[in-house]
N, C-alpha and C positions, 0 to 999 in steps of 0.2 A: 389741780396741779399747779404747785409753783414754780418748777423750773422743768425741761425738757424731759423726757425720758431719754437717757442716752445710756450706751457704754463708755466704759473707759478703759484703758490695757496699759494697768499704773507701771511707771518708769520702773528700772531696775534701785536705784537710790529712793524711790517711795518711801515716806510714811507720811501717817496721819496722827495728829495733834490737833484735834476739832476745839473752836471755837463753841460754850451754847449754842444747840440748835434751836433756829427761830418756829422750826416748825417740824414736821412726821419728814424723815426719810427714809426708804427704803433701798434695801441695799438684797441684789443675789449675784452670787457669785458662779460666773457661768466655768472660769477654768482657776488653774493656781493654786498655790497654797495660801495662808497668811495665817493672822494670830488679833484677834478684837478685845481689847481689853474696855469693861463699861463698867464703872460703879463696883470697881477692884475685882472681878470678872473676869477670866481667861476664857475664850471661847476660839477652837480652832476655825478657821474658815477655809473651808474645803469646797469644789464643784459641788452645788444644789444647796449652800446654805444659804437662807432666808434670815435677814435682820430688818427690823423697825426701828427706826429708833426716834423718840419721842421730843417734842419742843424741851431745852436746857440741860438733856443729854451732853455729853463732851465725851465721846468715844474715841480711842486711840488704838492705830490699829497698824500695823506691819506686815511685810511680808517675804519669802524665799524669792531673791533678786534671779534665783535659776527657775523659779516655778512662777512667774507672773500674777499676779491676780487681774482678771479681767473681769468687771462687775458691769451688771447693769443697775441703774439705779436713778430714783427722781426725788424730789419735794413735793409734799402736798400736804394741803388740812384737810381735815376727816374727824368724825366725831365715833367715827368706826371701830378705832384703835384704841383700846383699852389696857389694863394689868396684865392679860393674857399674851397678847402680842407684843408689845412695848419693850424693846430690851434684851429678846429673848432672840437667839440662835436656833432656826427650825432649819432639822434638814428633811429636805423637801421628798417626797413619796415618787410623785411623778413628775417627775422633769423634766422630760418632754415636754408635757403639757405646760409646766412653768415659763419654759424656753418658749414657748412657740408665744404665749399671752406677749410674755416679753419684747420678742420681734415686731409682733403684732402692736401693742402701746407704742413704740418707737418711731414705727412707719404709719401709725392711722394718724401723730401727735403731729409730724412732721410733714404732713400734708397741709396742718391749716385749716382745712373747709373745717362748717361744725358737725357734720358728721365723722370725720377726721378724730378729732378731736372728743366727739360722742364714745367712739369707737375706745378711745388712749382711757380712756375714762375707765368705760366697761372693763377692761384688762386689767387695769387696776383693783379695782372692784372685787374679780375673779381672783387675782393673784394673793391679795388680800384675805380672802375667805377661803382660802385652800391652805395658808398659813394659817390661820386660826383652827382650820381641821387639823393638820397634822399634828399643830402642838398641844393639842386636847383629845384625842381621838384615840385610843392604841395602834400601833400598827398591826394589820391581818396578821392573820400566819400561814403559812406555806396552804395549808389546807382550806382554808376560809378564800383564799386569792384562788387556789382552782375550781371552790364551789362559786365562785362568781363570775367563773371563765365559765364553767358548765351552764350557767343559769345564761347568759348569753348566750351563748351558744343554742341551749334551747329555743331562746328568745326569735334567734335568726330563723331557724330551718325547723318548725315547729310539725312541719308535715311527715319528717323523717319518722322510722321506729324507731326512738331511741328506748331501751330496755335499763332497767335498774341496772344490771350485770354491767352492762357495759361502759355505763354512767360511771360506773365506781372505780371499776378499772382504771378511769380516767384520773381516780386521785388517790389508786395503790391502795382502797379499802376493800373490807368485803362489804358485801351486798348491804345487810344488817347497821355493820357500822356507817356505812353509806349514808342512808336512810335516815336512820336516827342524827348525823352531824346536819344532812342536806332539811331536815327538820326544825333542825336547831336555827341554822342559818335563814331560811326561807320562811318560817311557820305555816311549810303545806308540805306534803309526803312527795316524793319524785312526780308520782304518775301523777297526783294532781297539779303540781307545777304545769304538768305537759300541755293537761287538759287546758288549763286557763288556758295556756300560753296559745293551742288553737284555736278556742271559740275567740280570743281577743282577734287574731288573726282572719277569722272566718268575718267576725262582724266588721273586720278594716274593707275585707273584701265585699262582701254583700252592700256596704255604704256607698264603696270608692268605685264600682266596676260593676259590670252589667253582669256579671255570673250569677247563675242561679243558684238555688240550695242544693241541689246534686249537685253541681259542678262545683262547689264548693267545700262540700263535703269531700267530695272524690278526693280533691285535689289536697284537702286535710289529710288522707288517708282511711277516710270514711269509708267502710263498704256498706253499712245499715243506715240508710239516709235517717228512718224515723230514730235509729237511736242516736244520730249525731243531733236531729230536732229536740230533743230529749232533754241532751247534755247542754246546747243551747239557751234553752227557754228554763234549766236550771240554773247557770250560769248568768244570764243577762235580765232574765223575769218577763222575754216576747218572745214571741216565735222568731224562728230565723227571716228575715225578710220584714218583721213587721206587717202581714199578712193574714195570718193564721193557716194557709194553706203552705204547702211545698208544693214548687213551682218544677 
């Protein structure tokens, strides 16, 4: 980094008429309106949009004296930033998360120590490669963002019965349809989703915690211990426990 990470909360009489830049600035725009012109380029800049702009850029940029623009923004070199990022207006998918890297480089930079400093780094880093996702990447669609909720979800509470029916319900398909998109997305059927998603969970727990293989099972949702040993030593290639017996 070569200058601070900071905000700024540009004057009402703002603008900008840049000199050559000597080096990568990044620019997000946390609230406001404004207007970026680069390389005869109009690009509006709204809350969540993501600008790079590259060493001998000369970007010109304005903005609504009733709608502020408040940006955060730094200097740095990098050999990261390429044709992809360079010049380009991404608006940004998660914001949140932008926001937060954002605060985060600010206050780790503004500390000083090298971990501090380690830290501004990292965020940078992060906030940088989430830009180069969104402006390469398509955006989900409504359905692919709730198979990815569901697939969490599974992730979490893997012991539950969750049923295909009810799975689908969750993203206004039927059963069928379900299936074949949750296929598409994952490249494993629901119920096998499931399955992994226990045995992974069974072997955090037989490594990390003194539970046995019934009690492990059980608490899977196992009622047939040998058939979750089964599913197991299909899944991972050992017995549960690394034993060969059930304990």
């Amino acid at each position: 980094m070569t200058s601070p990470p900071t905000y700024w909360h540009c004057e009402p009489g703002w603008s900008w008429h840049a000199r050559p830049l000597p080096d990568h600035l990044l620019w997000y725009i946390v609230d406001g309106v404004g207007v970026l012109t680069l390389d005869g380029r109009h690009n509006d800049l709204i809350p969540g949009t993501c600008v790079v702009f590259a060493p001998g850029d000369a970007p010109v940029g304005e903005h609504d004296p009733h709608r502020r623009l408040l940006v955060f923004g730094l200097h740095f070199t990098t050999d990261y930033v390429d044709e992809v990022l360079s010049g380009r207006c991404v608006q940004m998918r998660d914001q949140a998360l932008v926001g937060a890297l954002a605060r985060r480089c600010e206050t780790s930079y503004r500390r000083g120590d090298p971990l501090g400093l380690h830290q501004a780094r990292l965020c940078l880093e992060q906030i940088l490669g989430m830009i180069r996702e969104d402006a390469t990447s398509p955006a989900p669609g409504r359905i692919d963002m709730a198979l990815d909720e569901i697939t969490q979800v599974i992730r979490r509470d893997p012991s539950r019965r969750w049923t295909v029916t009810e799975l689908a319900g969750r993203v206004a398909l039927s059963r069928s349809q379900f299936t074949r998109r949750f296929l598409t997305h994952t490249g494993l059927s629901p119920t096998r989703y499931l399955i992994n998603a226990r045995i992974e969970r069974a072997r955090q727990l037989l490594t990390e915690t003194n539970m046995s293989v019934t009690q492990v099972a059980m608490t899977l949702g196992y009622t047939d211990v040998a058939y979750f040993s089964r599913q197991y030593k299909r899944h991972t290639g050992r017995v549960p426990g690394g034993e060969g017996t059930v304990r």
